[in-house]
N, C-alpha and C positions, 0 to 999 in steps of 0.2 A: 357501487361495487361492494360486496360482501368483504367485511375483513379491513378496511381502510380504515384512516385514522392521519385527518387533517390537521394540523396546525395551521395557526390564525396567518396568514400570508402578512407581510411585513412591505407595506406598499406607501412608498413616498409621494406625496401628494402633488400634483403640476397643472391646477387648475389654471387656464390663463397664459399659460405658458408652452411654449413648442416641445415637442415629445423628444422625449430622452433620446439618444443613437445607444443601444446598449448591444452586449451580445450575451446569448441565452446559453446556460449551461444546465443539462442534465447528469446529475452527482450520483448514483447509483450504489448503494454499498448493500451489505445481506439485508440490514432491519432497513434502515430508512434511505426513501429516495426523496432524493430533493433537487428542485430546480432554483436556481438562479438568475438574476439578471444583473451585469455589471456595465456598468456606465465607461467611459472612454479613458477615466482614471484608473479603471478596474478596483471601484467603490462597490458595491454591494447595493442596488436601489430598490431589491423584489426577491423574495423567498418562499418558495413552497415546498412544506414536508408532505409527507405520507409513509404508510406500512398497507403491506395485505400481507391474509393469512397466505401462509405457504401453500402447496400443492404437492400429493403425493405421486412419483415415480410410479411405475408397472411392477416395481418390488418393494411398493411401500414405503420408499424414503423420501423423506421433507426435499422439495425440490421451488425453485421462483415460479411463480402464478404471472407467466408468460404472458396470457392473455390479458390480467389486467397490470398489468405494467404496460405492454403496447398501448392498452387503449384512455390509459393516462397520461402517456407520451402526448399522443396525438391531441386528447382533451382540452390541457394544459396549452401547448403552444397554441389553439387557433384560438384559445382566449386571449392570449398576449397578441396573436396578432391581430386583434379584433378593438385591442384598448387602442383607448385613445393616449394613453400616456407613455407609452414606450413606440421607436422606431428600431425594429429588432433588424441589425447587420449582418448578425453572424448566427450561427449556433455550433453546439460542440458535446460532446460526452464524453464524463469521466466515471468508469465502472472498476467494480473487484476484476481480477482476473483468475486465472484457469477455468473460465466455461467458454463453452462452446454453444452455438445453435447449428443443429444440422438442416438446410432447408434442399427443401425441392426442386423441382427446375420450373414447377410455379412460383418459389421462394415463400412458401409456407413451411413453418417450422417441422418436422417428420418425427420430434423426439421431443418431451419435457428437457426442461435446461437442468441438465442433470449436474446435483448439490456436488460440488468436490470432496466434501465431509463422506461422500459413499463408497463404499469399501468395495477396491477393485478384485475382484478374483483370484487367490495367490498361487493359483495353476496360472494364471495369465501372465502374472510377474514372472513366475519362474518360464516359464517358455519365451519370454521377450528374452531373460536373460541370458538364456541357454544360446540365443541367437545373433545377441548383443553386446553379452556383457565381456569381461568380468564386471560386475556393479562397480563399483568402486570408481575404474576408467572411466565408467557411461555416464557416473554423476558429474566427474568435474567436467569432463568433455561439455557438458549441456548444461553446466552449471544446477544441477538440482540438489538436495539434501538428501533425498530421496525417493524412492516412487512408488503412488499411487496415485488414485483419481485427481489431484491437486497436480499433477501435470497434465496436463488439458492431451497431449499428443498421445499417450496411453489410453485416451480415452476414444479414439477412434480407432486405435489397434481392437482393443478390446471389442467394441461395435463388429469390425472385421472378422475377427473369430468367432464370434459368438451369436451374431444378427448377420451374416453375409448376404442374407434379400433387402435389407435394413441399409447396410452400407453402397449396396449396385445402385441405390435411390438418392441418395446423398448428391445433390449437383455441388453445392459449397458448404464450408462448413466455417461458420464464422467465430470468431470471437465476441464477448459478450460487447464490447464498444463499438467495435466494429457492424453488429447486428444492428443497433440502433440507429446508428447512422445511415445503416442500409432501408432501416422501417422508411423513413422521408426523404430518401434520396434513389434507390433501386440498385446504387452501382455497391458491387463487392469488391471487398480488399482484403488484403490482408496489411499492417504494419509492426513497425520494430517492436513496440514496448509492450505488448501484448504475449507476441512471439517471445518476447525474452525472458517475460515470467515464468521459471521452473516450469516452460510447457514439457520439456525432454523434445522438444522437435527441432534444436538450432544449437551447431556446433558453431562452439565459442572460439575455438581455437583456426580455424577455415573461413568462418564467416558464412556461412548458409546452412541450409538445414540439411542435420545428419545423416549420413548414409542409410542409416533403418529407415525414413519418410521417403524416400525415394525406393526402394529395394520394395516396401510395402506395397505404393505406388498410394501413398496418404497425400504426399507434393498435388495429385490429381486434383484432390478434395477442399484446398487450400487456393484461393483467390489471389492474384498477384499483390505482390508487396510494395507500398507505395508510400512516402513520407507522412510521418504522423503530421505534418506541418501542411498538409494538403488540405483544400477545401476547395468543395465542389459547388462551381455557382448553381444557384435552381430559382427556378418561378414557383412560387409555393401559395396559392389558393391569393395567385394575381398581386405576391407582392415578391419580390426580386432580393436574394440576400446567400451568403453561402454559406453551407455547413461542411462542418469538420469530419474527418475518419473515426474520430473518437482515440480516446486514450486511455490506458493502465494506470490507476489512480497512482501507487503507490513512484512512477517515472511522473506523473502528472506533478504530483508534491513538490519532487525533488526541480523540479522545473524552472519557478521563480527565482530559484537561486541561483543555480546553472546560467542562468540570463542575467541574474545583477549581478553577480560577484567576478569578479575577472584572476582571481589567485585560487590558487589548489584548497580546498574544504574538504571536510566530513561534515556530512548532517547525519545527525542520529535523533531519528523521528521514536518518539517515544510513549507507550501505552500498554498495553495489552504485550504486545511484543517491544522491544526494545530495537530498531532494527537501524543499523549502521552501511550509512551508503557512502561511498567513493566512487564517486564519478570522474575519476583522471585513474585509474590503476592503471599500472603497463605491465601487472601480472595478473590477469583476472582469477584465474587456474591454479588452487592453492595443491602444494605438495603434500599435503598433512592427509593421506588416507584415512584419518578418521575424525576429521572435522567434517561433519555432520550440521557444522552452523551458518555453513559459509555457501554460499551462492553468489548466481549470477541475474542481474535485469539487464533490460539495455538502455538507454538513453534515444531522445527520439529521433537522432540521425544515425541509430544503427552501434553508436560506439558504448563499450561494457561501461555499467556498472557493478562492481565488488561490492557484497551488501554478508553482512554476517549480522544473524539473528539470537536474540535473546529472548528469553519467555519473563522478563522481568517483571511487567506489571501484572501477571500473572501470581506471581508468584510472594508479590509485594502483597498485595490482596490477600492470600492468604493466610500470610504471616501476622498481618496487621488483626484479624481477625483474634486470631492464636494469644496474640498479646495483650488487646483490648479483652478478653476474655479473663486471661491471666490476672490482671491488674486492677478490671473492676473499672475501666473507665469507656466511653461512649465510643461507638463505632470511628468517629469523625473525630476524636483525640489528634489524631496524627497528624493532624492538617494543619495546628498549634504549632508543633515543637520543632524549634528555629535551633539552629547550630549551636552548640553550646563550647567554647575551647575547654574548660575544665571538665567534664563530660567525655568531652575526645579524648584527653589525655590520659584521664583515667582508665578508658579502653585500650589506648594503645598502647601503656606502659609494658603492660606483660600481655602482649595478642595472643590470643586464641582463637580458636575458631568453635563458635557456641552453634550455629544455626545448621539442623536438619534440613534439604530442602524436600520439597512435596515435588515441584515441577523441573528445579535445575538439576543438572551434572556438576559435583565439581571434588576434585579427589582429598581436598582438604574438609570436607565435613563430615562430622560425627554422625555414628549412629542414630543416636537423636540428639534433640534439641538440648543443650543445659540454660535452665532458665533463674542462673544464678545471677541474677542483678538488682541493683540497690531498689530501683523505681521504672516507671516506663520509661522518662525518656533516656536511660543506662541503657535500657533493651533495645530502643530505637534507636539510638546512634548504634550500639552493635550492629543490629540487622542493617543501617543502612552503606557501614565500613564492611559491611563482606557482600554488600548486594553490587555496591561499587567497583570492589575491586573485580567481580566478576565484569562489569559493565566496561570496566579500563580493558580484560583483558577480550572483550568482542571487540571493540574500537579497534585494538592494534592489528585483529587480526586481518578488518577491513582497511587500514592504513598497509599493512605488509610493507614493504619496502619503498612506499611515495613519500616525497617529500610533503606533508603538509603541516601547514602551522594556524590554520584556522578548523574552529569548533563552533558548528554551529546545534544548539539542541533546540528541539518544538515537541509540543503532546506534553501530555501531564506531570512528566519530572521537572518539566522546562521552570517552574515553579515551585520544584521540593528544595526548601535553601542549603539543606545539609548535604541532597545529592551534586547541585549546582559546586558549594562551596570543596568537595572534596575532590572532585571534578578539576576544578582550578586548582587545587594544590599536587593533582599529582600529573598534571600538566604547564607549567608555570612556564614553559617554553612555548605554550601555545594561546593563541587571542580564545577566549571562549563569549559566544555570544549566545542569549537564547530570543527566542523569536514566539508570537503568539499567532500561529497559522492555521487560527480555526477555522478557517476558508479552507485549505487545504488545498486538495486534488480539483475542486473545484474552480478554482483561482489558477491554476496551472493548464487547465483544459482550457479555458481564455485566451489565455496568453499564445497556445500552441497555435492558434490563428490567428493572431494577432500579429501587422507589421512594424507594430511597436517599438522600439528598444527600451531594454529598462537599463536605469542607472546605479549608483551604488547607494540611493538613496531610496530606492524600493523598499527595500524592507524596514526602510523605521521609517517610512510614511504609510505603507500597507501593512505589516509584521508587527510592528511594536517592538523591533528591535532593540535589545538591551545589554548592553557590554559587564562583563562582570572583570574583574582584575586579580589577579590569584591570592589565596590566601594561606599566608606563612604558618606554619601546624611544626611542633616540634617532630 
């Protein structure tokens, strides 16, 4: 297939020996897809990556190359089940969300999987909201930030309006986890953690989907809703095993924990976005009309997750740039510079607030940047005391009013010592632990079928669990 791009598969050798019981996961993210195989530990015994080029929409926009992703799906598993060194149990998928496939009442695709990056029509917003809103109400009600094509349920309005021959053809219209699971199994669903991602189609506050998908008559278009935890047995080319409905990576992550931990946490999964999930809120529904950061997912029997988003590693990236530039030292300086107490104290004596941002909001920074400091790492403990305290104040706002006393971080801060150590000093009330879940959402789509139980000793047998203990800062 045009456009692909293999990595060397990572395959544990079993000559002589009885074939592994494993179950197969498909990891689906924008760049790279990757398959899995986890052994009954939920060890890691089999990896395969890949990329294709994208494909372009009817208006030109970068959109997934549907066809060969199906027909790598399919490639992929009948060679596993073809080895002789795995006995594959189960299977399952974990994907991005807000897409959709629209299929036929042949169940062929009728539409490109249209990119959420595409920019919905602001006649169409404004006339949803003319009919829906006030905005304001519609977002927390549905938990979204706000809306365009990144809420999957505007996107079959849109269809509606604007394709109404397009729409009368539509038998279901699935989500992207959901479609995969439908590629080798026939049957359609719909479930919670898909649904909950900022689709705008599921009132948070009711527990079903909002009055606008029923008034539209979208409900039609949508497949019965059935436990992420379900798996459907099948005979698949004469060997007997079940697969999963698939799952919402980002519910998929938060999974592992959910299942070993038995006391109130925040995970704040962190990279690119900074994003803080509470899975126990008893206020999902923030009052703040102009938090703009705060949403909702679901959990995969249905109950909220509170998750408030930060553009941090975004933004970290940029800055670090800015300073590696300033200073005269290598892209990958920053990766060095460990906590320094006399460093901090020098910044905190007299605080100010030195940093422009390019991608945050925050009403204490300057015009621009002042880049009055002694050395880099003066600039970098600066940037990393006001990246933080913005990072405390998303934490709280996914805490709101829960009791909780555990902190657990994963992603790429999980490992920055100055963000960890500042972390722990301005939580000292709380356990903070960071965890290394490069497996992620994959590892969680496992699990989700799995009648397993896990223990509290999951994560620092599969995680890498690491306890850190606060650190006293004048």
């Amino acid at each position: 297939m045009k456009g692909e791009k293999i990595l060397q598969p990572l395959v544990y050798k079993v000559s002589g020996m009885k074939k592994i019981k494993v179950t197969a996961v498909f990891d689906i993210g924008k760049t790279n897809k990757k398959f899995f195989l986890f052994d009954k530990h939920f060890r890691e015994v089999f990896k395969e990556y890949i990329r294709f080029d994208e494909l372009v929409d009817e208006d030109g926009h970068p959109t997934e190359n549907l066809p060969a992703l199906q027909k790598w799906l399919k490639d992929v598993f009948h060679r596993i089940l073809d080895a002789n060194e795995f006995d594959v149990k189960a299977m399952n998928f974990s994907t991005y969300g807000a897409s959709l496939v629209h299929l036929d009442e042949n169940g062929n695709p009728l539409t490109p999987l249209y990119n959420y990056t595409k920019a919905l029509p602001k006649e169409i917003i404004t006339f949803f909201l003319n009919q829906y809103g006030p905005k304001e109400a519609f977002l927390k009600t549905t938990g979204c930030a706000d809306l365009s094509m990144l809420n999957s349920g505007l996107q079959l309005y849109w269809i509606k309006k604007t394709k109404p021959e397009l729409f009368s053809k539509i038998e279901y219209s699935l989500h992207l986890p959901q479609y995969l699971s439908y590629i080798f199994t026939g049957v359609a669903v719909s479930e919670y953690t898909s649904i909950g991602c900022h689709t705008a189609l599921w009132d948070f506050e009711k527990k079903d989907y909002h009055h606008w998908v029923y008034k539209e008559g979208i409900n039609s278009k949508l497949p019965p809703i059935t436990s992420t935890e379900r798996s459907i047995d099948m005979i698949y080319n004469g060997k007997r095993f079940k697969i999963g409905v698939g799952i919402h990576d980002s519910s998929s992550a938060l999974l592992p924990y959910v299942r070993s931990i038995k006391k109130k946490f925040l995970l704040i999964s962190t990279g690119t976005w900074s994003i803080s999930l509470n899975p126990f809120t008893e206020k999902p529904i923030s009052d703040d009309s102009d938090d703009s950061a705060s949403m909702n997912y679901m959990r995969i029997n249905g109950k909220v997750v509170k998750v408030s988003r930060l553009f941090l590693g975004n933004e970290y990236n940029l800055q670090i740039e800015k300073l590696s530039k300033r200073f005269g030292v290598s892209s990958d300086y920053h990766k060095s510079v460990a906590f320094n107490h006399e460093v901090y104290n020098k910044v905190s004596e007299d605080f100010k607030y030195h940093f422009n941002w390019e991608c945050l909001e925050d009403e204490h920074m300057p015009n621009q940047t002042n880049f009055d400091f002694d050395d880099y790492d003066h600039a970098y403990h600066q940037l990393m005391i006001e990246l933080v305290l913005l990072q405390i104040k998303s934490m709280n706002k996914a805490i709101g009013d829960d009791k909780i006393k555990r902190l657990y971080i994963d992603g790429g801060f999980s490992d920055n010592d100055i963000y960890i150590k500042l972390l722990t000093h301005h939580f000292p009330e709380k356990k903070l632990r960071t965890t290394d879940a490069s497996l992620g959402s994959a590892l969680g789509a496992a699990i989700a079928i799995s009648d397993i139980k896990l223990n509290s000793k999951f994560l620092k047998e599969n995680y890498a669990l690491k306890k850190h203990v606060p650190v006293i800062l004048k």
